[in-house]
C-alpha positions as CSV (number, residue, x, y, z in Angstrom):
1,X,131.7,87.7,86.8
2,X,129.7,85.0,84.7
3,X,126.2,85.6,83.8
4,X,124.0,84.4,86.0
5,X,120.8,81.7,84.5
6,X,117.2,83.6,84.0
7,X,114.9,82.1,86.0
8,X,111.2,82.6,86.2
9,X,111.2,85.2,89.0
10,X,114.1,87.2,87.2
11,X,112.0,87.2,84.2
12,X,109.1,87.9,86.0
13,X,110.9,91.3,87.3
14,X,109.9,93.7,84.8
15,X,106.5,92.6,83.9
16,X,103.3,94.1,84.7
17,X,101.2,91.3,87.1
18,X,97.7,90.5,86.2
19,X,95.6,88.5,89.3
20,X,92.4,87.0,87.6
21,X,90.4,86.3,90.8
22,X,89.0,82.6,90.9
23,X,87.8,82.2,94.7
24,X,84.3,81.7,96.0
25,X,82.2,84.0,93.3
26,X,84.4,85.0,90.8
27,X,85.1,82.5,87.7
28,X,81.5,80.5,89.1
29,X,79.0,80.0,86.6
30,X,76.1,80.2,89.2
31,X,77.1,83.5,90.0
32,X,77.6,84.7,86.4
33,X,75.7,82.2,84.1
34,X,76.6,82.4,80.5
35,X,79.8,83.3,81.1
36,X,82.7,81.4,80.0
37,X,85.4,81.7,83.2
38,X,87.5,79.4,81.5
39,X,87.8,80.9,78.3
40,X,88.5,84.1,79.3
41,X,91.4,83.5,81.9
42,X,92.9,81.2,78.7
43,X,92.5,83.9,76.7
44,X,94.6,86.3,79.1
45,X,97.2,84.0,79.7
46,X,97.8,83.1,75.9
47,X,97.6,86.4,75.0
48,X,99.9,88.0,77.7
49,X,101.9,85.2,79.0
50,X,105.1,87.2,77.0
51,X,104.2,90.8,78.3
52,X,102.5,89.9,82.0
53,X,102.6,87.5,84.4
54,X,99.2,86.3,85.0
55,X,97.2,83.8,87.4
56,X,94.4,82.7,88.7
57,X,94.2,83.4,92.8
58,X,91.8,82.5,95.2
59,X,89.2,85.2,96.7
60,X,89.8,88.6,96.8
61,X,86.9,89.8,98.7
62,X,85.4,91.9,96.2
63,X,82.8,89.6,95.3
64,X,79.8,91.9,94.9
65,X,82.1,93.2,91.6
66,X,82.8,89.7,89.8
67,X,84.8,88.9,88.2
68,X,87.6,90.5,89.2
69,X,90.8,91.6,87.6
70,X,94.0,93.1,89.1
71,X,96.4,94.8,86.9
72,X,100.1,95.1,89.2
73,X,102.4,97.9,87.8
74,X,105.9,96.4,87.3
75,X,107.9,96.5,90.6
76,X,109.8,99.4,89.1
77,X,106.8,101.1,88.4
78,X,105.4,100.5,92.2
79,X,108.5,101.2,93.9
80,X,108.0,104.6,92.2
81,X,104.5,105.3,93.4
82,X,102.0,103.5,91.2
83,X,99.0,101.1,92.3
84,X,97.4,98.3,91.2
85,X,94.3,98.8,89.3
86,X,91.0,96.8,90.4
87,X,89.0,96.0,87.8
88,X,85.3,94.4,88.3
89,X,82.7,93.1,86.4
90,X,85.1,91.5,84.1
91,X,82.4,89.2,82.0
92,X,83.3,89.3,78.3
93,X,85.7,89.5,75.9
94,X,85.1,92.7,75.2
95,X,86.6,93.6,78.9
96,X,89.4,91.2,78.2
97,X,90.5,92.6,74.8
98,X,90.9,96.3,76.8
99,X,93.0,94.7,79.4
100,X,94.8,93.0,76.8
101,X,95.2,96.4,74.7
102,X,96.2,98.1,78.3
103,X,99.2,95.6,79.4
104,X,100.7,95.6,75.6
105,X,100.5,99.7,75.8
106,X,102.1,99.5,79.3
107,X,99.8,98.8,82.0
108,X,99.6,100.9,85.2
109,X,101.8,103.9,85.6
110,X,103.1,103.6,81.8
111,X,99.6,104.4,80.1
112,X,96.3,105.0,80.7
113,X,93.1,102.9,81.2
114,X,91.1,102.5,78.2
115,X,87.5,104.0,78.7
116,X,85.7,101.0,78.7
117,X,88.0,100.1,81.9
118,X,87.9,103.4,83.4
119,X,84.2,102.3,84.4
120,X,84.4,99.4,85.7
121,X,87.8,100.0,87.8
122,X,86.6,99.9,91.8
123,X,88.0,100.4,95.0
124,X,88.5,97.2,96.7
125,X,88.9,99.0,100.5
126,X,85.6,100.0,99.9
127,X,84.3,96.7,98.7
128,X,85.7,94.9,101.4
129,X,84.1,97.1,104.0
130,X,80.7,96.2,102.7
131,X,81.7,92.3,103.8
132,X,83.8,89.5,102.5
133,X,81.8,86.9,100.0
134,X,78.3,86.7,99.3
């Protein structure tokens, strides 16, 4: 049987998932003034587009915690059990460079959080029983 062609979903298969949320608060600099949105989903996405698939999507209702970050085991990983991680309050590089360290040493289900992260992971059924947007 001849190899089949990788395509971008194949590839995509056994890589963690990162969601940077860009909807109605997240990634706005009236909400977080100072903060460079832009630089910091760049800096995800040229320093994990080999190990992770990441994107920008649109609200996640968890806007009282923006900027938030979702960090999708590998579908291997979640067919076995693990969950994504919600991260909020995702405002610097500093936050960034943990995720980063986090996805290269396996992301959910394959390591642990980094401390830094550990704080700042939340709940988003919790969130989003508090109310959707600001």
């Amino acid at each position: 049987m001849p190899d089949r062609p990788a395509t971008a979903a194949s590839a995509d298969r056994g890589r963690v998932s990162v969601a940077v949320c860009r909807g109605c608060c997240c990634g706005d600099a009236r909400v977080h003034p100072g903060v460079d949105h832009h630089a910091l989903l760049a800096d995800l996405v040229r320093r994990l587009g080999e190990r992770a698939r990441v994107r920008a999507v649109e609200c996640l209702a968890t806007c009282e915690e923006g900027n938030v970050v979702v960090v999708s085991p590998t579908p291997r990983d979640r067919r076995s059990g693990t969950r994504p991680v919600w991260i909020g309050r995702v405002l610097s590089p500093a936050v960034n460079e943990r995720i980063v360290e986090w996805v290269e040493d396996g992301g959910p289900g394959r390591a642990d959080p980094p401390e830094e992260l550990r704080e700042l992971i939340i709940r988003p059924g919790a969130v989003a029983a508090r109310g959707r947007g600001r």
